[in-house]
Structure formats: C-alpha cells, structure tokens
C-alpha positions, -999 to +999 in steps of 0.1 A: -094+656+580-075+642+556-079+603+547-052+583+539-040+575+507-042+533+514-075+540+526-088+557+493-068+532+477-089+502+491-125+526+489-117+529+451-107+488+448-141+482+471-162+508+445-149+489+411-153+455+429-190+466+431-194+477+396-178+445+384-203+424+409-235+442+395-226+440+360-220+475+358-191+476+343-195+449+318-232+476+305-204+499+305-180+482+288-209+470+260-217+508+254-184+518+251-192+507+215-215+532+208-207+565+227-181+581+244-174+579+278-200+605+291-224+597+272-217+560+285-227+568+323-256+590+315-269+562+292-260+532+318-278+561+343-307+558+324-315+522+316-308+516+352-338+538+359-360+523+334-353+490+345-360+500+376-395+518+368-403+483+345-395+460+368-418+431+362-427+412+401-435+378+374-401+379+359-384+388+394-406+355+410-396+330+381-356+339+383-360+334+421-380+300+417-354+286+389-326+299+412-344+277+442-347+250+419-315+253+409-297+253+449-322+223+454-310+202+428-275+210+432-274+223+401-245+251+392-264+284+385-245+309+366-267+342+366-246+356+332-266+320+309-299+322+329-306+357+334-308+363+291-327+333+290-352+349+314-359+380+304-368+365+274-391+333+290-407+334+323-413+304+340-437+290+363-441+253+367-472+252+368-482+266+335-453+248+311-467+233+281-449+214+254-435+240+225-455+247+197-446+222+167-422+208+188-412+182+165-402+206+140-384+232+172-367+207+192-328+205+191-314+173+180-304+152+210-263+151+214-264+118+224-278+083+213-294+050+231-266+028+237-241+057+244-216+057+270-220+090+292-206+104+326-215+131+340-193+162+335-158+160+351-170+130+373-148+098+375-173+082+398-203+077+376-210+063+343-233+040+323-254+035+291-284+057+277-314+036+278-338+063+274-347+100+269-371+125+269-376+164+264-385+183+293-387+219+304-356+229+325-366+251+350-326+261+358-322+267+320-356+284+313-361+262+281-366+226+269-339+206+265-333+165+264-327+144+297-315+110+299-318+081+316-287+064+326-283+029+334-252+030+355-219+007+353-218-014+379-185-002+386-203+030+391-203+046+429-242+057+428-249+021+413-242+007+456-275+021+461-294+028+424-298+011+387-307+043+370-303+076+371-316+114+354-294+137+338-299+168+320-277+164+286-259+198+287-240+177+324-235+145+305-200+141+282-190+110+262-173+083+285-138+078+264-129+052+286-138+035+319-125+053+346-101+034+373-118+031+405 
C-alpha cells in the first residue's frame, strides 16, 4: 500500500526533528569538516557505538545530580554549556575540594564590593555587593564567585529578606534604578 506523500512528508520532518534533538546533526555537521558525506555517517555510526560501549555510570550520575540541582534551584540548565563541562569534570558533592593553587587558578571576580547588581533581565531586584566567595557550582561543574547582595529597599524580595545569594554569571551591572 502506498503511503501518502504528506505523510512521508511529516515522517521525514519527525526523523530530522530527532536528529536535531539528539545532537546528531550538529556531530554531523562538525564532521562535515573532515570527510565527505559517507564517511560522515559511518564515522558518527561509530563514535555513537563507542560512546555507547564507554559509557561511564559516574559521569551519567553527576550530569543527572547537577541537572536535579539545577530544576531545584530554578536555575536555567542548558545541556549544550554543561554537558562539555562534564565530560571533562565529574561532580559529586560530597567529594569537592577547593582547586589546587587556587589563588593563582581562580578567575578574577567581575564585580566589586560596593557594586550595584540585578539579577539578569530582572526589574524587580537589586542591591549592593557586600560580600563574596568562591564556590563550586554544581549546575556549572566548576568554581566560580557568588555574591552576596544586600537588596534596595525598593527591591520586591527585600518585603520579606535583607540579603540574598547569587551566582555572578546571573548578576549584570544595575545602570539605573528600575521604576517600580
């Protein structure tokens, strides 16, 4: 029996949808720069399978805890900035230590005691840095700086706290007081 051509249409949509969603395409795509384009599905073929046969149960645990961690805390998770950072670090919280000569490895912090923040695209909360500290970020897999924020009491959050946490990379420069 012969299908219809919509039909076909919408299987062939459905199948590059699901390339796109599994990062096939994009591995495809990123060989494309080496080898022709039979060479690039056997090759795509075969690192599938050896990722497959490698597959580390530590590594698949720690992106499945910082991806918990991450829902918890409301925290956007974006699988194409954690997953490299993964592979490369696992995480488990109970075993983070401080980085070796971290005074020497530590990235400058962005921002300054007395600087006015906000978080990220937010019009409802602001305030001064009053304090920092370097930390492991579980939803990052890496250190990075977190600050504490003294909020403006024109602030929303500041009906019901003083203070608050913020990781820097959600904190921006406060240009101006927003308008409530």
């Amino acid at each position: 029996m012969l299908r219809p051509v919509c039909h076909k249409t919408d299987e062939h949509r459905s199948y590059l949808q699901a390339l796109d969603d599994f990062g096939i395409a994009e591995l495809l795509a990123k060989l494309s720069n080496y080898c022709e384009q039979q060479e690039q599905e056997s090759l795509a073929a075969l690192l599938i399978s050896q990722l497959t046969q490698s597959l580390d149960a530590e590594l698949v645990a720690s992106y499945l805890s910082a991806l918990a961690f991450s829902l918890a805390e409301g925290i956007a998770f974006n699988r194409h900035d954690l997953l490299p950072r993964l592979i490369n670090q696992k995480f488990s919280a109970s075993s983070v230590d401080l980085p070796d000569d971290f005074a020497n490895t530590a990235k400058t912090p962005r921002f300054l005691y007395g600087d006015k923040l906000r978080w990220i695209g937010s019009d409802t909360d602001w305030g001064t840095v009053i304090g920092r500290f370097y930390s492991f970020a579980p939803h990052l897999c890496c250190w990075t700086w977190r600050y504490l924020i003294w909020l403006s009491k024109d602030s929303l959050s500041a009906a019901w706290i003083s203070a608050d946490i913020a990781w820097e990379e959600d904190l921006e420069p406060l240009e101006a007081e927003p308008m409530l």
